[in-house]
C-alpha positions in Angstrom: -32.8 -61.4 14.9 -35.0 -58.5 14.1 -31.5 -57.2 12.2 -31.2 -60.2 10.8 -34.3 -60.2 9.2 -34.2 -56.5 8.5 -31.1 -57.0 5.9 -32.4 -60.2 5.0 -35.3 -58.9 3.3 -34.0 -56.0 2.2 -35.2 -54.0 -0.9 -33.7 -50.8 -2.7 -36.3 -48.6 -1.2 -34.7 -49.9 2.3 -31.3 -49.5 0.8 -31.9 -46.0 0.1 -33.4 -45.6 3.8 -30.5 -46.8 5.4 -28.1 -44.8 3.3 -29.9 -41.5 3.4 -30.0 -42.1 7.7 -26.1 -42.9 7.7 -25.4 -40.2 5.3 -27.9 -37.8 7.3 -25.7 -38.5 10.7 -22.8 -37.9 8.8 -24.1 -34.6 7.8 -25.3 -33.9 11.1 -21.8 -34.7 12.8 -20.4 -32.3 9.8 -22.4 -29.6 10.0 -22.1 -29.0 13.8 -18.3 -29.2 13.4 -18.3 -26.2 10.9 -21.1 -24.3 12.8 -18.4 -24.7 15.9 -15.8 -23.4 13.5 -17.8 -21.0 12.0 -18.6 -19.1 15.4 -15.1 -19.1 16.8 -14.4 -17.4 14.1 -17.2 -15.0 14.1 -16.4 -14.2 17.8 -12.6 -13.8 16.5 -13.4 -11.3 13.9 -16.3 -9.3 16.2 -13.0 -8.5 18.6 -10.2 -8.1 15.9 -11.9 -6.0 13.2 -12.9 -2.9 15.4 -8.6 -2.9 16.3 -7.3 -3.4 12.7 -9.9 -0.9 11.1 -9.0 1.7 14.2 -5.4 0.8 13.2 -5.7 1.4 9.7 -7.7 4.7 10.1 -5.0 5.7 12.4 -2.1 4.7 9.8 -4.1 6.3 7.0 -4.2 9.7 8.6 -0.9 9.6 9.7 0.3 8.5 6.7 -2.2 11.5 4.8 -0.5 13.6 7.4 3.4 13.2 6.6 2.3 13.4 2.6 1.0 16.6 3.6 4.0 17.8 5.5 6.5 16.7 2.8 4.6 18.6 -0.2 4.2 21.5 2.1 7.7 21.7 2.7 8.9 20.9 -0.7 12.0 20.5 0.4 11.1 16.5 0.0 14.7 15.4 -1.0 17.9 16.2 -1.3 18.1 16.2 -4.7 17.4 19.8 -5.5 17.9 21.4 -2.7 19.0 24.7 -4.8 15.1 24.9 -5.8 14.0 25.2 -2.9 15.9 27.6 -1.5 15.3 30.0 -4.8 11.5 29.0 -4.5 11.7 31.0 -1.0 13.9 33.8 -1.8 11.1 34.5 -4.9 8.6 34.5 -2.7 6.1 37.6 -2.5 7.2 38.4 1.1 11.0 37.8 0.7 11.4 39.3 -2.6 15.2 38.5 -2.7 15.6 38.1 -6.8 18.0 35.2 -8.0 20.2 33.6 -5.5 23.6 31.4 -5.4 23.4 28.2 -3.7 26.7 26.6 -2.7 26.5 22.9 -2.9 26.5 21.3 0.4 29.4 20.4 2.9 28.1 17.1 4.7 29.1 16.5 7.8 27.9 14.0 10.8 28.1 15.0 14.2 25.9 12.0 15.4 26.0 8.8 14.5 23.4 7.5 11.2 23.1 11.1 10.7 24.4 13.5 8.2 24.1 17.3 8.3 24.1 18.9 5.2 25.2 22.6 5.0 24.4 25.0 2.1 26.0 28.4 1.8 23.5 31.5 0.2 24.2 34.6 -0.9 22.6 37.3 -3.7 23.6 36.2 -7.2 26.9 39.3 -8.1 24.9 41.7 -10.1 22.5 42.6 -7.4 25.0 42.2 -4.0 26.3 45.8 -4.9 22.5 47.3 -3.7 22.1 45.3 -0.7 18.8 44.2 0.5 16.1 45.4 3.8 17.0 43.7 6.9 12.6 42.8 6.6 13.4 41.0 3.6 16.3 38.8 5.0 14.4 38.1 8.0 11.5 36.9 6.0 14.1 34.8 4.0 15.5 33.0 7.3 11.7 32.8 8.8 10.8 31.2 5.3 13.6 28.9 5.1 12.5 27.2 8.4 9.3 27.4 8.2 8.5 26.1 5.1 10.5 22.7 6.2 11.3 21.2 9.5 14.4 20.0 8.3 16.5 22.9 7.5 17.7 25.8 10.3 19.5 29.1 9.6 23.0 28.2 11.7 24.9 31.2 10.5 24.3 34.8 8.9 26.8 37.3 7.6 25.6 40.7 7.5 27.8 43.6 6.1 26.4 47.5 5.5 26.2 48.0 2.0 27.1 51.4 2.4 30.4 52.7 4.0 29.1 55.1 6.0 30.8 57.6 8.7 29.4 57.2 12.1 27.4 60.2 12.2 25.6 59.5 8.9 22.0 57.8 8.6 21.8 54.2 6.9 19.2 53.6 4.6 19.3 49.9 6.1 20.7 48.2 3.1 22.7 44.9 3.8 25.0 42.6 1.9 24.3 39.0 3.3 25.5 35.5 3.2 23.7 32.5 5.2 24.2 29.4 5.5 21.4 26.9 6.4 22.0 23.7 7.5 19.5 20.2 7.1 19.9 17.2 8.7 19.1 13.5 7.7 20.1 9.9 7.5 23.1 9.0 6.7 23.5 7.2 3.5 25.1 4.2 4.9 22.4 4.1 7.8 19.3 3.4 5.1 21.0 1.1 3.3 22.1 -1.2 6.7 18.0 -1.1 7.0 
């Protein structure tokens, strides 16, 4: 009866009493849902966040790392591979003037793989001379230094001078090498 008699006398300032404690438990019931919410995620994100940012660092200086190593060796594609190898044969320690570059002769030997060999020799007008056997092994030790992609696999060395067996050389060689990269195959990147 007390109910009864509650309702039946009521009044807008009871109104707004009665709504205010309804809406009040309904905020309660609310807010502890999304304070529940709120620290499973918060315990979520205090055990993921020191793994993804680790993760990232680790991918950003690996990824800083192979950018490095690919302007280093400027031998990035295989575009212009002729640029490279004249970059090296110019260089202060090699000193080996102009050189020919044969185009490459691709060839796979294993499979999604494609090795590309390049044939070099001194451009005609200064084969005649020959060159310092120093010079050509600074040119080889270049060539695979600078990139970890190409290897000297053959070297043709010929006297420059034709000599009788008792005479002195002046260690003068004519030369040919050819240096050999390896990479994907084009049909293996484009299956990926």
């Amino acid at each position: 009866m007390a109910l009864r008699e509650f309702f039946g006398s009521m009044n807008s300032a009871r109104w707004i009493i009665v709504v205010g404690v309804l809406g009040s438990v309904g905020l309660a019931i609310n807010g502890w849902r999304l304070y529940d919410e709120r620290s499973a995620l918060q315990a979520q994100l205090a055990q993921e966040v020191p793994e993804r940012a680790q993760n990232i660092q680790f991918l950003g200086r690996l990824f800083s790392k192979l950018q490095a190593d690919a302007e280093r060796e400027g031998f990035v594609t295989q575009d212009k591979p002729d640029l490279y190898f004249r970059g090296i044969a110019t260089h202060e320690t090699v000193k080996l003037g102009q050189i020919d570059v044969d185009p490459a002769q691709p060839r796979s030997y294993y499979k999604d793989t494609q090795d590309l060999t390049y044939t070099l020799r001194p451009q005609v007008s200064k084969a005649d001379e020959g060159f310092p056997r120093d010079r050509l092994a600074n040119f080889m030790f270049k060539i695979e230094q600078e990139s970890g992609r190409v290897r000297v696999t053959r070297i043709r060395l010929d006297p420059a001078q034709r000599l009788k067996p008792w005479e002195v050389s002046d260690d003068r060689w004519k030369w040919e090498i050819a240096a050999t990269s390896r990479a994907k195959a084009p049909s293996a990147g484009a299956a990926k």
